[in-house]
C-alpha positions as CSV (number, residue, x, y, z in Angstrom):
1,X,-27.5,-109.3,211.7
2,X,-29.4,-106.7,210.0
3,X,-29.1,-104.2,212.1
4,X,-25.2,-104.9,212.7
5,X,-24.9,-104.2,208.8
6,X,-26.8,-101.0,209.2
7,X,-24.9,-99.8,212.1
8,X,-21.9,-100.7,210.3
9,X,-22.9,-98.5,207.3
10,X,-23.6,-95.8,209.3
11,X,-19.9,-95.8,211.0
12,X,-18.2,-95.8,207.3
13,X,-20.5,-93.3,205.7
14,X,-19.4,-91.3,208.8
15,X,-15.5,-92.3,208.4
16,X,-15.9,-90.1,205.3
17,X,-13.8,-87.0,206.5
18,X,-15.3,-84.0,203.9
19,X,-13.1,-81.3,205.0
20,X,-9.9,-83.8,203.8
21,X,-11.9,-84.6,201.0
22,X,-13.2,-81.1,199.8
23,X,-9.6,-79.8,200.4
24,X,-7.6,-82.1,198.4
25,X,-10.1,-81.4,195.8
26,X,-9.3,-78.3,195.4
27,X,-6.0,-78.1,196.0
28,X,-5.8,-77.0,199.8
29,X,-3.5,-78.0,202.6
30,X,-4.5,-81.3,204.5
31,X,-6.7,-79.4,207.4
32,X,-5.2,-81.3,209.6
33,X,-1.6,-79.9,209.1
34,X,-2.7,-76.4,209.9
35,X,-4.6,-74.2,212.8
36,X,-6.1,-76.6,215.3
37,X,-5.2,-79.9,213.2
38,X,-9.0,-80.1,213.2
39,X,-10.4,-81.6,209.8
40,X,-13.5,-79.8,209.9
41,X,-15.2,-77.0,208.4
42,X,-14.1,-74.1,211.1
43,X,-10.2,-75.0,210.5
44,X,-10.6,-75.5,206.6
45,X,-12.8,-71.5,207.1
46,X,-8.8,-70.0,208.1
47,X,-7.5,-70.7,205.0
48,X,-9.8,-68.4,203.7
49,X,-11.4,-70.2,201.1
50,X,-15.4,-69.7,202.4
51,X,-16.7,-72.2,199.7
52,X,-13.7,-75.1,200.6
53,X,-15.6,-74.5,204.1
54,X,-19.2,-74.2,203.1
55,X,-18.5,-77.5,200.9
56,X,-17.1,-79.5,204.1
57,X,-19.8,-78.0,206.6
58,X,-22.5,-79.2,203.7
59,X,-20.6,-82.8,203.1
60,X,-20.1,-83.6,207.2
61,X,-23.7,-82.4,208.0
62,X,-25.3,-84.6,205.0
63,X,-23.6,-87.3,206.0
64,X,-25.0,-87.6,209.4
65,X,-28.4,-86.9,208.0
66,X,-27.8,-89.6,205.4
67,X,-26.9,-92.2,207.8
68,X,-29.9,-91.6,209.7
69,X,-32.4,-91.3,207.2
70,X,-31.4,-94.5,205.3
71,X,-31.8,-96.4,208.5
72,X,-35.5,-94.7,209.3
73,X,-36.5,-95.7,205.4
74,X,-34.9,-99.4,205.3
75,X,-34.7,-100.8,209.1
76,X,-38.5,-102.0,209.2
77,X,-37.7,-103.9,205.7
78,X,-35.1,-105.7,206.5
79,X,-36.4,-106.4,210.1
80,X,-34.6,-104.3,212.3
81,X,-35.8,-102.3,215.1
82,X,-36.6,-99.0,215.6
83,X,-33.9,-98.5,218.0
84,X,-31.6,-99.2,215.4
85,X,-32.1,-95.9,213.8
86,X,-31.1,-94.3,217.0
87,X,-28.3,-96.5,216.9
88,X,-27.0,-95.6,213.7
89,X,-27.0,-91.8,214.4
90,X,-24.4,-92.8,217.2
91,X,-22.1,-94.8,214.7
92,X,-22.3,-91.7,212.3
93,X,-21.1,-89.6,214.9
94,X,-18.4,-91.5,216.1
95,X,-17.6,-92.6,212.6
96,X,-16.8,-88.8,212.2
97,X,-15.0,-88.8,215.5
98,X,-13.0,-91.7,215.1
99,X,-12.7,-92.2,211.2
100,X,-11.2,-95.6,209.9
101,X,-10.1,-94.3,207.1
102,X,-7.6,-91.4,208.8
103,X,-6.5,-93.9,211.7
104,X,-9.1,-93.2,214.3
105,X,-8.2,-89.3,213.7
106,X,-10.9,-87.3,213.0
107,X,-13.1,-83.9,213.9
108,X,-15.3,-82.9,216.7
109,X,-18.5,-84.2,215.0
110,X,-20.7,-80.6,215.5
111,X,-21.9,-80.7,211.8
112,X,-22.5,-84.2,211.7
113,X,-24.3,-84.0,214.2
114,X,-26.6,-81.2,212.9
115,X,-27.2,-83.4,209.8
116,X,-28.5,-86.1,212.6
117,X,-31.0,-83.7,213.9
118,X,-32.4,-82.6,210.7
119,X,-33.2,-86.0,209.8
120,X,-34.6,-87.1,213.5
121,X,-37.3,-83.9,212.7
122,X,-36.3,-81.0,211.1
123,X,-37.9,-78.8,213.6
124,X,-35.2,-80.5,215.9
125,X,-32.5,-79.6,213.4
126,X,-33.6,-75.9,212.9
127,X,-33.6,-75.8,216.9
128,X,-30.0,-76.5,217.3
129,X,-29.2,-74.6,214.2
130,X,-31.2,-71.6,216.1
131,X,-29.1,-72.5,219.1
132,X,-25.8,-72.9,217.7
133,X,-26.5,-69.2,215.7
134,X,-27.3,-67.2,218.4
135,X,-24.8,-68.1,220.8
136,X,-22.5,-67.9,217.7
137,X,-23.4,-64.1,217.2
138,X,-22.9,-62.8,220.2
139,X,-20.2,-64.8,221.4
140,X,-18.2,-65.6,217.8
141,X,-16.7,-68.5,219.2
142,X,-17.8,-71.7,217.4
143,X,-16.5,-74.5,219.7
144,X,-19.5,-72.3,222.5
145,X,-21.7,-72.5,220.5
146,X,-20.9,-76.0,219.7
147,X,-21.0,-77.4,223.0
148,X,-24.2,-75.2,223.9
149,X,-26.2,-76.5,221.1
150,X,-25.0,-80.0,221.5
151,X,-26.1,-79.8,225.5
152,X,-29.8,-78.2,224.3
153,X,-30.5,-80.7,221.6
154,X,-31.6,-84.0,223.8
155,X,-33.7,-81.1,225.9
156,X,-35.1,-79.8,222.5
157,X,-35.9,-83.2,221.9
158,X,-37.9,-84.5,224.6
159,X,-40.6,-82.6,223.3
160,X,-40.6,-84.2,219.7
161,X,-41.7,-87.8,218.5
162,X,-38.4,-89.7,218.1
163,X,-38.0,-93.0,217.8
164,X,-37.0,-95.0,220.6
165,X,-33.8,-94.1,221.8
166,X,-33.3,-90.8,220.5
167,X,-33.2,-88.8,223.8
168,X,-30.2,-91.4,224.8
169,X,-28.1,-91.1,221.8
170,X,-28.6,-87.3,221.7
171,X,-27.4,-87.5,225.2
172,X,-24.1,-89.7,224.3
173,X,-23.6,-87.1,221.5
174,X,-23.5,-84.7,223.3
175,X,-21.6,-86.0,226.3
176,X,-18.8,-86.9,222.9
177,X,-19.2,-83.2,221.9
178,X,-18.2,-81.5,225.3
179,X,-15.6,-84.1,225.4
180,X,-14.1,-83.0,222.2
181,X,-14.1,-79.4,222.9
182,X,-11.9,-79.7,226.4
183,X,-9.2,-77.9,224.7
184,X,-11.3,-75.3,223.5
185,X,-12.7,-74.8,227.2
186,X,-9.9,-74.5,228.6
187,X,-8.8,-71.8,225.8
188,X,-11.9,-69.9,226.6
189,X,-11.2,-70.2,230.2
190,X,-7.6,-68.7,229.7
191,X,-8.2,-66.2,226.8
192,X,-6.9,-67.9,224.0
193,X,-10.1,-69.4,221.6
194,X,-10.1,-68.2,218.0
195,X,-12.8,-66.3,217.1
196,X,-14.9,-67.4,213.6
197,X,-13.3,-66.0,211.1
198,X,-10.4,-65.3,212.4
199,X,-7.8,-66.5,209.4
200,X,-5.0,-69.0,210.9
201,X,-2.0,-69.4,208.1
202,X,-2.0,-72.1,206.0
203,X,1.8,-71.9,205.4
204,X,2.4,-73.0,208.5
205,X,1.2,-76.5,208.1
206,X,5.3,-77.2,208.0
207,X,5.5,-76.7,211.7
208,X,4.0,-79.6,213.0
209,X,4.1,-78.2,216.8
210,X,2.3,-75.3,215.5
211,X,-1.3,-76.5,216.0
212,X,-0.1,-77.5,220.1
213,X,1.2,-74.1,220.6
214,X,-2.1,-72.4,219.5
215,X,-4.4,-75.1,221.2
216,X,-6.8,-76.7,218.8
217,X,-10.4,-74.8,218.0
């Protein structure tokens, strides 16, 4: 039962959609009316506002470092095992992915997933983070270095002390992550990926077939 209810926390916590969140705060466009339709930080970046998307990439990363690190502190008290807190990083994930509170319609889950390294070991975190920026650089597509950085992390993570069932989720995370981003392959198969950076028009959040015709990022 206990470890049910900390599973289930996890899922809500990451339900929590920050890029809606950060953007009706201040007054933005719903990001998922504009650009790829994505409610994440790299669609709420092409309205231009770099703090609306340094607030949501903060917000969606702590949430999956949240979920995790609650259930490492709290699962042994309540009697729950360890593979619990491998569990939980899953429900965060998909929680992101599959929100309940924005029907089942949610983002692609790369910073959540960061936040779930950092708080399996941070030298895990800062690997993906090393990952996910160099491929970033030289490439300046984020949904490459996305999937790239999603692929490395269970390898990066053989290497560390987990807790049970780590390497697995990582592994399911990361199979969800390529998943996410088959749109974006086949945009950078055919040409058509926006690069980071690269400002989409907000104003267009009237055309809702917009976000089809572009393919989303």
């Amino acid at each position: 039962m206990a470890a049910a209810a900390f599973i289930l926390i996890a899922y809500l916590i990451g339900s929590l959609s920050f890029a809606v969140i950060v953007s009706r705060a201040l007054g933005l466009p719903d990001p998922r009316s504009y650009g790829s339709g994505n409610p994440g930080a790299t669609n709420v970046l092409r309205t231009g506002k770099k703090l609306a998307a340094l607030l949501t990439l903060a917000g969606d990363g702590g949430k999956g470092w949240l979920a995790v690190l609650l259930a490492a502190r709290y699962t042994a008290d309540y009697g729950a095992g360890e593979a619990v807190i491998a569990a939980c990083a899953v429900a965060v994930f998909l929680g992101h992915l599959f929100p309940v509170f924005l029907r089942f319609k949610g983002g692609k889950g790369v910073a959540t997933a960061g936040g779930v390294l950092l708080a399996f070991d941070p030298w895990l975190g800062l690997a993906g983070l090393a990952t996910w920026v160099a491929v970033a650089w030289v490439s300046r597509y984020a949904s490459l270095a996305s999937i790239v950085a999603a692929v490395c992390a269970p390898m990066f993570a053989l290497f560390m002390p987990l807790p049970p069932g780590a390497v697995p989720a990582l592994i399911l995370i990361a199979a969800a992550t390529v998943w996410r981003h088959r749109s974006n392959v086949r945009n950078l198969a055919a040409g058509r990926e926006r690069r980071i950076g690269e400002k989409e028009d907000a104003g267009k959040a009237s055309d809702p077939l917009s976000a089809h015709r572009q393919g989303p990022t």
